[in-house]
mmCIF entry with sequence, helices, sheets and N, C-alpha, C, O atoms, coordinates in Angstrom:
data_MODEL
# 
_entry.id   MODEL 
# 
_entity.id                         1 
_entity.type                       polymer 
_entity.pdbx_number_of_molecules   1 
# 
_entity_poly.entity_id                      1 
_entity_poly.type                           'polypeptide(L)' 
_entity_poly.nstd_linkage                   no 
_entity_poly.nstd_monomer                   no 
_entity_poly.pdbx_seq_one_letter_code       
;(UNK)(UNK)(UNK)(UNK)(UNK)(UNK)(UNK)(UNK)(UNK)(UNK)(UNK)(UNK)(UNK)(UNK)(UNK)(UNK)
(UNK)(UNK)(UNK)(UNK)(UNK)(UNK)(UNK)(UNK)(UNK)(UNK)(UNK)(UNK)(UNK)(UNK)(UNK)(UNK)
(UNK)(UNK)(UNK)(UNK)(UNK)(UNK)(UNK)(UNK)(UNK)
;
_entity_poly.pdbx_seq_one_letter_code_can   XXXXXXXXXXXXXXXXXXXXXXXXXXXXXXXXXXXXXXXXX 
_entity_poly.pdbx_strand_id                 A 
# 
loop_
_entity_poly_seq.entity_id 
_entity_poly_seq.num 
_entity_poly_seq.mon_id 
_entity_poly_seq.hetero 
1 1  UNK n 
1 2  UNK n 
1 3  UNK n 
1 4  UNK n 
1 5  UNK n 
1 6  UNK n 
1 7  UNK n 
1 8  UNK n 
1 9  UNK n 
1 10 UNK n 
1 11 UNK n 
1 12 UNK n 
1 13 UNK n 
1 14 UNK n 
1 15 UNK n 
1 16 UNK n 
1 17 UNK n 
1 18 UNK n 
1 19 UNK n 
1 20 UNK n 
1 21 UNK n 
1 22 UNK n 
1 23 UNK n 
1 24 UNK n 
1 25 UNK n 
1 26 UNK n 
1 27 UNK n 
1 28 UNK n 
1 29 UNK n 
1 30 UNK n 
1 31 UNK n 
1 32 UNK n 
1 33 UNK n 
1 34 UNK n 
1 35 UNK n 
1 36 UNK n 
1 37 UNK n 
1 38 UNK n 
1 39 UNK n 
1 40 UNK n 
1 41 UNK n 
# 
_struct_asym.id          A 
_struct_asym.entity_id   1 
# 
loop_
_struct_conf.conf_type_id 
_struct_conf.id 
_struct_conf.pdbx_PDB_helix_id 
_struct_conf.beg_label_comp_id 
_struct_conf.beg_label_asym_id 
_struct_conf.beg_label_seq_id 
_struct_conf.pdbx_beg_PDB_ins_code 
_struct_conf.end_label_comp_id 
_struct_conf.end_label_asym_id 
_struct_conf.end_label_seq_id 
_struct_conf.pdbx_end_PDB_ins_code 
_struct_conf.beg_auth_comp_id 
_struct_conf.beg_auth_asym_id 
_struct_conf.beg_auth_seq_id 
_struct_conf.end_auth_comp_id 
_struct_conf.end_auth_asym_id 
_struct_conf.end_auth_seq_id 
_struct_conf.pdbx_PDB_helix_class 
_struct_conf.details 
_struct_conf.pdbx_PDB_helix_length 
HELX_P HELX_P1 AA1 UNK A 2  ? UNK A 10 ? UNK A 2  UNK A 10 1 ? 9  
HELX_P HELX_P2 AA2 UNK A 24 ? UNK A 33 ? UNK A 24 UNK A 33 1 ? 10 
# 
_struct_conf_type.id          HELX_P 
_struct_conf_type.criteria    ? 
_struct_conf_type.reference   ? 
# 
loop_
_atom_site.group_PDB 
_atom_site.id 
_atom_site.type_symbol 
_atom_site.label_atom_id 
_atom_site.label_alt_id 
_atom_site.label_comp_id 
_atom_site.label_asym_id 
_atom_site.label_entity_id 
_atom_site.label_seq_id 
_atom_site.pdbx_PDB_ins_code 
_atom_site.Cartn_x 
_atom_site.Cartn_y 
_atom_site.Cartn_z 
_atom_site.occupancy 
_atom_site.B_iso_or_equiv 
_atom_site.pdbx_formal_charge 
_atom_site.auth_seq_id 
_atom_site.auth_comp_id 
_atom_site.auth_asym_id 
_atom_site.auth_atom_id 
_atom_site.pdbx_PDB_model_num 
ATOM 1   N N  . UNK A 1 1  ? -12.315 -4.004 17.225 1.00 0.00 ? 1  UNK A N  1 
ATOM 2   C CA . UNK A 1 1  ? -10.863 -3.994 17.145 1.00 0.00 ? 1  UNK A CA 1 
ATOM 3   C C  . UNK A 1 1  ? -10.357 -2.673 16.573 1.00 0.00 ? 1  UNK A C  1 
ATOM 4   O O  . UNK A 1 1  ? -9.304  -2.234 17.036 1.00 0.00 ? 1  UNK A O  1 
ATOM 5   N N  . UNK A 1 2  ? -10.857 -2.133 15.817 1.00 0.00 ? 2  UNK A N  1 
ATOM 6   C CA . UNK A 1 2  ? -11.072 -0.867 15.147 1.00 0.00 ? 2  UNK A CA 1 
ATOM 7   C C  . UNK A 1 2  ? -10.753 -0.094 16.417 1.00 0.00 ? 2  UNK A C  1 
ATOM 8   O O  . UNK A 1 2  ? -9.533  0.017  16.540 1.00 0.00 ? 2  UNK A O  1 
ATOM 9   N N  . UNK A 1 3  ? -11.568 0.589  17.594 1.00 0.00 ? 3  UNK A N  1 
ATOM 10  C CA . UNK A 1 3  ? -11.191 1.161  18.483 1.00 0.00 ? 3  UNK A CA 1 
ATOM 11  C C  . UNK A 1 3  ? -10.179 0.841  19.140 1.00 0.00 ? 3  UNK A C  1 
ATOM 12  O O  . UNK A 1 3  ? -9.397  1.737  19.455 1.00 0.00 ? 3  UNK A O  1 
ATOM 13  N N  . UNK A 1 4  ? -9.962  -0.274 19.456 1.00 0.00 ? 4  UNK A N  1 
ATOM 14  C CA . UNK A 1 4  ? -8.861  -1.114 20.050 1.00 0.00 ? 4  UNK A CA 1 
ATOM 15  C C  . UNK A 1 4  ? -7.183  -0.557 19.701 1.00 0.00 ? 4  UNK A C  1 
ATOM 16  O O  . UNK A 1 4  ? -6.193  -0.371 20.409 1.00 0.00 ? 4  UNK A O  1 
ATOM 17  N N  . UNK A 1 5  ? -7.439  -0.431 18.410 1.00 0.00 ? 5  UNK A N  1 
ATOM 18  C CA . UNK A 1 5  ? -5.988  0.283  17.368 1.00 0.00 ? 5  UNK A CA 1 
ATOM 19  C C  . UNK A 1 5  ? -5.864  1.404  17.729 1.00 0.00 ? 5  UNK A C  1 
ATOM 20  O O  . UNK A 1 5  ? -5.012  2.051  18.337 1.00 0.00 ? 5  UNK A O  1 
ATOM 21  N N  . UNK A 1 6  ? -7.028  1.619  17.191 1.00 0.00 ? 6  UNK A N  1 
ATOM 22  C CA . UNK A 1 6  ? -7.279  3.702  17.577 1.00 0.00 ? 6  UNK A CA 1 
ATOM 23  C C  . UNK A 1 6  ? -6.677  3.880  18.965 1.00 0.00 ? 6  UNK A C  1 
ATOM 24  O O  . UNK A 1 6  ? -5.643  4.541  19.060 1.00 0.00 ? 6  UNK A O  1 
ATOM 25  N N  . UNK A 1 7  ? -7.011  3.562  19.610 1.00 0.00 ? 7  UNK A N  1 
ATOM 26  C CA . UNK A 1 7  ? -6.790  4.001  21.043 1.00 0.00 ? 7  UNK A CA 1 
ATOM 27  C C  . UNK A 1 7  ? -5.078  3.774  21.467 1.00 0.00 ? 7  UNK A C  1 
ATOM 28  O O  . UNK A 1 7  ? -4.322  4.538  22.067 1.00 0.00 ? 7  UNK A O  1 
ATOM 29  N N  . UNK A 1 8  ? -4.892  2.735  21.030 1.00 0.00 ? 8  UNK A N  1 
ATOM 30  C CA . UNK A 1 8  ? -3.144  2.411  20.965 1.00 0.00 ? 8  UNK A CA 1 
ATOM 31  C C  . UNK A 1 8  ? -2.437  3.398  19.807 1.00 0.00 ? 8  UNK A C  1 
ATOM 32  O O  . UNK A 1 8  ? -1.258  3.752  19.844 1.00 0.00 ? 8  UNK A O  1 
ATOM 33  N N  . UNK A 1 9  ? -3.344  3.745  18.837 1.00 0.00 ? 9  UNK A N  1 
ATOM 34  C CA . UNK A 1 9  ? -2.048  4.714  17.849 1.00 0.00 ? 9  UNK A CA 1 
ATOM 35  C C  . UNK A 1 9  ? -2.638  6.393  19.001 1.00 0.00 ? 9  UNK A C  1 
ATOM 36  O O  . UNK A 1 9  ? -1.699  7.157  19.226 1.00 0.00 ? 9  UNK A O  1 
ATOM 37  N N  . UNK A 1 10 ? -3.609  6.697  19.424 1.00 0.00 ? 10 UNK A N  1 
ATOM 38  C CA . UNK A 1 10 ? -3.593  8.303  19.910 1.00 0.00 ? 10 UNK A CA 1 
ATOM 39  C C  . UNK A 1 10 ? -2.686  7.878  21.080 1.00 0.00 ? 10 UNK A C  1 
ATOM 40  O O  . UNK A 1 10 ? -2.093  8.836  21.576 1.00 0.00 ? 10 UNK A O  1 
ATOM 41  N N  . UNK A 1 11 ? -2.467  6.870  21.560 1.00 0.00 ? 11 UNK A N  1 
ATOM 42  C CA . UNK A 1 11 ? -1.592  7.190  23.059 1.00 0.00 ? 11 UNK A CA 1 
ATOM 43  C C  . UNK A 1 11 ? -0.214  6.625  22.673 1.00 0.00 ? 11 UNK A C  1 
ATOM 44  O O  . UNK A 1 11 ? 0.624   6.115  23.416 1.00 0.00 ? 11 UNK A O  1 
ATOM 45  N N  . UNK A 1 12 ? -0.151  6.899  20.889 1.00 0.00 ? 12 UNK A N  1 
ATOM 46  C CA . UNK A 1 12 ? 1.328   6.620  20.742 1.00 0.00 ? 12 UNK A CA 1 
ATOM 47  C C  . UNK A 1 12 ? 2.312   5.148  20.591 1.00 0.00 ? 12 UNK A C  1 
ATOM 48  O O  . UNK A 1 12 ? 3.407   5.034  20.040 1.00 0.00 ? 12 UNK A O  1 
ATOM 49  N N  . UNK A 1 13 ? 1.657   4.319  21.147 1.00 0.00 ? 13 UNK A N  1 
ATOM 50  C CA . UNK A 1 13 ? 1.943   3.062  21.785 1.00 0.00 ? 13 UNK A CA 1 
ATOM 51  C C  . UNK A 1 13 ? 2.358   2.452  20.362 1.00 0.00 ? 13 UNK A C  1 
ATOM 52  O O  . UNK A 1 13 ? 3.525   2.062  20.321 1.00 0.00 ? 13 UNK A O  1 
ATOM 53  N N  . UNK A 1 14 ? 1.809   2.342  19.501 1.00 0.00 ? 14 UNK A N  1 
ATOM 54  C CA . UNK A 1 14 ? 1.805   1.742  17.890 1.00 0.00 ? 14 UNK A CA 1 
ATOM 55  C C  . UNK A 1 14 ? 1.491   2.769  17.041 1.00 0.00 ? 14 UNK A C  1 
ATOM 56  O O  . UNK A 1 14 ? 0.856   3.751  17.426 1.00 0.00 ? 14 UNK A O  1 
ATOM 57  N N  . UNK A 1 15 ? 1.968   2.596  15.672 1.00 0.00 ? 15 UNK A N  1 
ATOM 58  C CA . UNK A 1 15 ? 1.287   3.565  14.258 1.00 0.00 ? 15 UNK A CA 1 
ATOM 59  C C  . UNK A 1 15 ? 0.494   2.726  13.859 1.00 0.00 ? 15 UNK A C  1 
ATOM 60  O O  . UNK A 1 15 ? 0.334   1.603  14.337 1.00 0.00 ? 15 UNK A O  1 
ATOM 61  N N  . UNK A 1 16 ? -0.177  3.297  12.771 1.00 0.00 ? 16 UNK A N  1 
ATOM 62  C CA . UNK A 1 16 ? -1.106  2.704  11.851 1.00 0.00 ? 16 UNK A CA 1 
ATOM 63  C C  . UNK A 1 16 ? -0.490  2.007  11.353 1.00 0.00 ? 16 UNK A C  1 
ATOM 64  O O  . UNK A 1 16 ? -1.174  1.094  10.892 1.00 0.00 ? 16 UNK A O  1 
ATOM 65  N N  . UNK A 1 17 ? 0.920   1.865  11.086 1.00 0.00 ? 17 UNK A N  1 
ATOM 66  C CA . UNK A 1 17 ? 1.328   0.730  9.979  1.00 0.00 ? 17 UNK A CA 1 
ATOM 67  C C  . UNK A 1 17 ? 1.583   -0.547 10.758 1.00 0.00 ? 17 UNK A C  1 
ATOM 68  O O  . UNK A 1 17 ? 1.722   -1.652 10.234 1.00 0.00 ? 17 UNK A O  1 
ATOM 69  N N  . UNK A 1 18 ? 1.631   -0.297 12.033 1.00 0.00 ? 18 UNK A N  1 
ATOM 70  C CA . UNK A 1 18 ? 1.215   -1.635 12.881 1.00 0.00 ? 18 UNK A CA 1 
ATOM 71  C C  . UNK A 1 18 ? 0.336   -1.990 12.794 1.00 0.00 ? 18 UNK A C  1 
ATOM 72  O O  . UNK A 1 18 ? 0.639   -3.177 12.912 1.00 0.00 ? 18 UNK A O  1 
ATOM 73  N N  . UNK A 1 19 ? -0.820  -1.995 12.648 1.00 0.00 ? 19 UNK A N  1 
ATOM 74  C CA . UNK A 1 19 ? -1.989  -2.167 12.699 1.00 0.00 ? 19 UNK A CA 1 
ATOM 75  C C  . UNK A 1 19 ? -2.039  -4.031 11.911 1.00 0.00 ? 19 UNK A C  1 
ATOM 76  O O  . UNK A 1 19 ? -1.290  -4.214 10.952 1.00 0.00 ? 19 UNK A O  1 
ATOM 77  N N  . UNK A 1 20 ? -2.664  -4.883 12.256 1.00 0.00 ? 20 UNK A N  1 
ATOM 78  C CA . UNK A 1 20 ? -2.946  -5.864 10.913 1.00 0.00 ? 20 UNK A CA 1 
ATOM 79  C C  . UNK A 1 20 ? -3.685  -5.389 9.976  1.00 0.00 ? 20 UNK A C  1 
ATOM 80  O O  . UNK A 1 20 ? -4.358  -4.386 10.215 1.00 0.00 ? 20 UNK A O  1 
ATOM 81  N N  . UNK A 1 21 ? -3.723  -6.007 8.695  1.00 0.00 ? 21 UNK A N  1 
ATOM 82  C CA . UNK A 1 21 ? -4.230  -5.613 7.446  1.00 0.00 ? 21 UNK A CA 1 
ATOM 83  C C  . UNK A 1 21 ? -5.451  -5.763 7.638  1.00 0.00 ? 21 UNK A C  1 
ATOM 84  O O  . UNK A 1 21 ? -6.287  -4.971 7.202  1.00 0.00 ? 21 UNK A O  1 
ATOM 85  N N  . UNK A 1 22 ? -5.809  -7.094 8.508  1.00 0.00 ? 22 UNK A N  1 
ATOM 86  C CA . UNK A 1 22 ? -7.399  -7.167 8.852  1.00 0.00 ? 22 UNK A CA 1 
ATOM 87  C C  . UNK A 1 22 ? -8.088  -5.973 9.543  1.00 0.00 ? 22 UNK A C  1 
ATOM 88  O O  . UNK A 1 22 ? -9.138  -5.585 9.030  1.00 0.00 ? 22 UNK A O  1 
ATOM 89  N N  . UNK A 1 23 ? -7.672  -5.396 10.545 1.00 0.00 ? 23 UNK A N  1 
ATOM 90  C CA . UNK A 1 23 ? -8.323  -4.466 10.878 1.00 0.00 ? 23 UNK A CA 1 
ATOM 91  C C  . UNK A 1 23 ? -8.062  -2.748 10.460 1.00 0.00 ? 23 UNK A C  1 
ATOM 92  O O  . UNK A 1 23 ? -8.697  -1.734 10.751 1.00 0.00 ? 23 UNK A O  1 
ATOM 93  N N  . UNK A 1 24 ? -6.704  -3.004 9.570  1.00 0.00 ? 24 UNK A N  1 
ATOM 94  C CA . UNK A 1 24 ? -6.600  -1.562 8.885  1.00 0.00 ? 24 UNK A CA 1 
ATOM 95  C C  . UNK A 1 24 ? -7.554  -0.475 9.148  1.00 0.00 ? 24 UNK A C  1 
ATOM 96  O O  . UNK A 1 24 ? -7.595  0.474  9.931  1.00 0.00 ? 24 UNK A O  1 
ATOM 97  N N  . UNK A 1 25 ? -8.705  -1.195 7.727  1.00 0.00 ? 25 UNK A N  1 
ATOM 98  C CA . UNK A 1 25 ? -9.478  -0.295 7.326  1.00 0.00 ? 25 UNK A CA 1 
ATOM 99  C C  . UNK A 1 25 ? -10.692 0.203  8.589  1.00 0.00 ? 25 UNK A C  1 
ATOM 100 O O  . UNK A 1 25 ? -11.344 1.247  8.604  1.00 0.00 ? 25 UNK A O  1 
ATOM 101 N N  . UNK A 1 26 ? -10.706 -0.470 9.183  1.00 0.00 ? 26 UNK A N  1 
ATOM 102 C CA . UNK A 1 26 ? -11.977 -0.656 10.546 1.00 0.00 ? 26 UNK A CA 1 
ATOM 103 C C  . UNK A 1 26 ? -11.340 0.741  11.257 1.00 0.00 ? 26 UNK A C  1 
ATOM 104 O O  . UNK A 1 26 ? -11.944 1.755  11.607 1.00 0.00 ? 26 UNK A O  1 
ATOM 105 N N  . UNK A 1 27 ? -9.881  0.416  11.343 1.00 0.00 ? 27 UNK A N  1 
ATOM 106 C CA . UNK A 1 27 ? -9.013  1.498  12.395 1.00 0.00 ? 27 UNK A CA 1 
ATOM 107 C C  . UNK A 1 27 ? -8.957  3.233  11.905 1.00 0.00 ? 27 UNK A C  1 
ATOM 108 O O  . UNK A 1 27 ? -9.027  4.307  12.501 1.00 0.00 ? 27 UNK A O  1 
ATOM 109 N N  . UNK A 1 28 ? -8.799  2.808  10.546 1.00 0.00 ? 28 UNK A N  1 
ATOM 110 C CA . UNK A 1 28 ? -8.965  4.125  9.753  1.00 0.00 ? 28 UNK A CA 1 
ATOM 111 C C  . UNK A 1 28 ? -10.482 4.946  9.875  1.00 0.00 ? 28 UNK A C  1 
ATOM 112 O O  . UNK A 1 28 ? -10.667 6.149  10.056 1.00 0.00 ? 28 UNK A O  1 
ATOM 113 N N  . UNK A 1 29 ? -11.476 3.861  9.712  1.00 0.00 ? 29 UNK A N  1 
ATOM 114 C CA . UNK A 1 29 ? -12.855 4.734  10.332 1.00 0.00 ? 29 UNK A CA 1 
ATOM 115 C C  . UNK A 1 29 ? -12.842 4.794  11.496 1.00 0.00 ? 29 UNK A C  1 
ATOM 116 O O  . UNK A 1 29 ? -12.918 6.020  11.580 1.00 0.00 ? 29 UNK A O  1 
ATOM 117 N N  . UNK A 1 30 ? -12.801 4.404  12.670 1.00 0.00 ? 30 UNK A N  1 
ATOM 118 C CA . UNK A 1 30 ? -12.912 4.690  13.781 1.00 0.00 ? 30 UNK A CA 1 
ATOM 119 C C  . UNK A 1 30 ? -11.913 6.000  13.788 1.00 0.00 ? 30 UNK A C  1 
ATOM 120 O O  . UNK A 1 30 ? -12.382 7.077  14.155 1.00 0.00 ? 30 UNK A O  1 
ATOM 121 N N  . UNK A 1 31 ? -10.770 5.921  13.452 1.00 0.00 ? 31 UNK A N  1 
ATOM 122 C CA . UNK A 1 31 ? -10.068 7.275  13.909 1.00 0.00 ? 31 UNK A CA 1 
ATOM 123 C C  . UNK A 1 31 ? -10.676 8.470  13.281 1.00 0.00 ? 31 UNK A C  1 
ATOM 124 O O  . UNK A 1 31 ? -10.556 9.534  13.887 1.00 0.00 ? 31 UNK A O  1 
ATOM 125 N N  . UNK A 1 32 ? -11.588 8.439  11.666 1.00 0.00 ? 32 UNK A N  1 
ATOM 126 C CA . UNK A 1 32 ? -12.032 9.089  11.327 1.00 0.00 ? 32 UNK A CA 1 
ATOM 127 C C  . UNK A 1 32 ? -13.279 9.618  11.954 1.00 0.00 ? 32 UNK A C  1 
ATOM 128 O O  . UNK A 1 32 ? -13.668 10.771 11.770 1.00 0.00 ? 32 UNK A O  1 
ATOM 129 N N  . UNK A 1 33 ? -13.841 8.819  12.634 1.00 0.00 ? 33 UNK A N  1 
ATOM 130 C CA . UNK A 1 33 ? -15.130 9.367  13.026 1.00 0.00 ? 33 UNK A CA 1 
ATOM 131 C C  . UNK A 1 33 ? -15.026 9.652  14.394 1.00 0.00 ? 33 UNK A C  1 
ATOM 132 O O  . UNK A 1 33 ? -16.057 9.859  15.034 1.00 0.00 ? 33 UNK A O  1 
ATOM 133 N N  . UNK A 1 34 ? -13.966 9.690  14.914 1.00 0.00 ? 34 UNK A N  1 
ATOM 134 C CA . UNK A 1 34 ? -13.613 10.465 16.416 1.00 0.00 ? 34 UNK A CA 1 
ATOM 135 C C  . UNK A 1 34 ? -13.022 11.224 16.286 1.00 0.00 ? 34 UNK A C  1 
ATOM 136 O O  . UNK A 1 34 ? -12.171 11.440 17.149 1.00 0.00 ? 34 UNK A O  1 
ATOM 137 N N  . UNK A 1 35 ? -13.110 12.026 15.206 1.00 0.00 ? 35 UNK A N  1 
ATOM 138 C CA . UNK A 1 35 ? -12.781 13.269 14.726 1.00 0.00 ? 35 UNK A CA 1 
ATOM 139 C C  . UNK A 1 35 ? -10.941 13.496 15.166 1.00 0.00 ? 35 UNK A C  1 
ATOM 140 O O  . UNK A 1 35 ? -10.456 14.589 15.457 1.00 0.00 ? 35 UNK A O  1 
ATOM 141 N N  . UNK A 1 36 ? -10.264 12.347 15.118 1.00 0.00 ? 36 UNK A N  1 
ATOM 142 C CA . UNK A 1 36 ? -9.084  12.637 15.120 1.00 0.00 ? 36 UNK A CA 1 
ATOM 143 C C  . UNK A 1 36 ? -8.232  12.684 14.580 1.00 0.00 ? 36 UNK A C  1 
ATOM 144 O O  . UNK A 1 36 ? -8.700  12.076 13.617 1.00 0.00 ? 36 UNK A O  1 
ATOM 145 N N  . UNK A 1 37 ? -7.092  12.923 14.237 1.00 0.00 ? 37 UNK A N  1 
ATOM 146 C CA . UNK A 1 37 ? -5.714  12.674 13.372 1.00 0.00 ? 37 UNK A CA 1 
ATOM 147 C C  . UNK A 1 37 ? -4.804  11.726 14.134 1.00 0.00 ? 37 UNK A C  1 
ATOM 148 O O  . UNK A 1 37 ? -4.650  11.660 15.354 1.00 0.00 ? 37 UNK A O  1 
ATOM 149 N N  . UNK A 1 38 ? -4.248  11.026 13.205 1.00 0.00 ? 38 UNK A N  1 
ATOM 150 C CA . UNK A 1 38 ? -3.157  10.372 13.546 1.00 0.00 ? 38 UNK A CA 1 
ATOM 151 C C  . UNK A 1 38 ? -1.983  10.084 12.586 1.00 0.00 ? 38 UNK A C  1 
ATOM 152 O O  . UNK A 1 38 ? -2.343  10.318 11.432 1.00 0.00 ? 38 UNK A O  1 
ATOM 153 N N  . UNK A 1 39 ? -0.676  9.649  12.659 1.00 0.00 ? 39 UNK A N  1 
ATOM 154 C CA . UNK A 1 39 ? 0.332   9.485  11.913 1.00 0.00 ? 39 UNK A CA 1 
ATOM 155 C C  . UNK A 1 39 ? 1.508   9.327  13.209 1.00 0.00 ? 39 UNK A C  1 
ATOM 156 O O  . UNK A 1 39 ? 1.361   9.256  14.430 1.00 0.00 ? 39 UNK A O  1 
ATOM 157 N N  . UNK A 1 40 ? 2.554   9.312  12.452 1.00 0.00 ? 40 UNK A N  1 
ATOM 158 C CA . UNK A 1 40 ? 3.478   9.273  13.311 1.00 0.00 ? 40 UNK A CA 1 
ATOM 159 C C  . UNK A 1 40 ? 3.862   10.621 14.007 1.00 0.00 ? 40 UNK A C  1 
ATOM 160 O O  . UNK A 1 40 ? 3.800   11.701 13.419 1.00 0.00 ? 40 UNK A O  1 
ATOM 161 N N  . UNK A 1 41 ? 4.340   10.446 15.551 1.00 0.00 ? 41 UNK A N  1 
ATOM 162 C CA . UNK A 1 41 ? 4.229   11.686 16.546 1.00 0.00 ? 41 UNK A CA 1 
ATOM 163 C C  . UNK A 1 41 ? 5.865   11.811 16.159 1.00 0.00 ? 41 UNK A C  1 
ATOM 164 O O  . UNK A 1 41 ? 6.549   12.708 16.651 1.00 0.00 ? 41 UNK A O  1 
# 
């Protein structure tokens, strides 16, 4: 689910603060370890 987020916050679709609390932290490593940034565009 972790990628699942990731992939919806790089194409914009949702932020991280959408995210559920359950998979927060999962989303935060996955974006970290695909060497990307994210926040609001």
């Amino acid at each position: 689910m972790g990628r699942f987020y990731g992939i919806k916050i790089l194409n914009g679709n949702i932020y991280i603060e959408d995210v559920p609390k359950l998979w927060k932290k999962q989303t935060e490593k996955w974006l970290s370890e695909n060497g990307t940034s994210y926040g609001k565009f």
